[in-house]
C-alpha positions in Angstrom: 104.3 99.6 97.6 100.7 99.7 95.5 99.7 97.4 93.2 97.8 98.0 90.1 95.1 95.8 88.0 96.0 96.5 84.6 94.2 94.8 81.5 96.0 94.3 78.3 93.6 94.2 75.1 95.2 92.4 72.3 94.9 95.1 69.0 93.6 93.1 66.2 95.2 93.4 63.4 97.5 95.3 64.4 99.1 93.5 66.5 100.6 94.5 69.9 98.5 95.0 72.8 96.6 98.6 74.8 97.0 98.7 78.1 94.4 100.2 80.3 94.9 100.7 84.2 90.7 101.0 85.6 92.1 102.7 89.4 93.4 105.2 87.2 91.3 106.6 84.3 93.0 107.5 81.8 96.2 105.8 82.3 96.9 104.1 78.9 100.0 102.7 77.1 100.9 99.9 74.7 103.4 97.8 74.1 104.3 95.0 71.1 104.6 92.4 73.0 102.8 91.1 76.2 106.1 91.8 77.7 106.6 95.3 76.4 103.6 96.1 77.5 103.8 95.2 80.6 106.8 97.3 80.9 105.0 99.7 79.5 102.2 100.0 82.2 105.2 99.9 85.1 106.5 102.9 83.8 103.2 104.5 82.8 101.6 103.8 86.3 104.4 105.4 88.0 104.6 108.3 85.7 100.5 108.8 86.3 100.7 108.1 90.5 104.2 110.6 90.3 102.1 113.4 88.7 98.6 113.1 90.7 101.0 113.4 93.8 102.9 116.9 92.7 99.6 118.0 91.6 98.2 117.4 95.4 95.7 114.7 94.3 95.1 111.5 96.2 96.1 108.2 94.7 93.8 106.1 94.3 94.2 102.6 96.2 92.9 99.2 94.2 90.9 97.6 96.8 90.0 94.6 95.2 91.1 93.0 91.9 89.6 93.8 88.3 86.9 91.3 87.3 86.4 91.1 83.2 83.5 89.7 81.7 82.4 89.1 78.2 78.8 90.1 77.2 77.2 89.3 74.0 74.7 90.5 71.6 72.3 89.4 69.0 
């Protein structure tokens, strides 16, 4: 069994939040609610690790987890 980081990014003001996976680029859903989302990125990092392994490619394996930071400008 893998685990996956994933970071949900609230959509202002459209509500709902984008879900982003970083150990596999490209790897993007959404969802309406935190839980749908959620949900969401189960299914869609499944689908993603299913494909890369017909296709022959190596899955990636999350080492450590995702750090987020905030930076500001002036």
């Amino acid at each position: 069994m893998r685990k996956f980081s994933v970071i949900l990014i609230p959509n202002d003001p459209l509500k709902g939040y984008t879900v982003r996976v970083p150990a596999l680029p490209g790897c993007v859903t959404y969802g309406a609610t935190r839980r749908e989302a959620l949900k969401r990125a189960q299914e869609a990092v499944l689908g993603f690790v299913e494909a890369m392994a017909r296709a022959g490619d190596p899955i990636p394996e999350q080492t450590r987890p995702v750090e987020v930071y905030q930076v500001q400008t002036p």
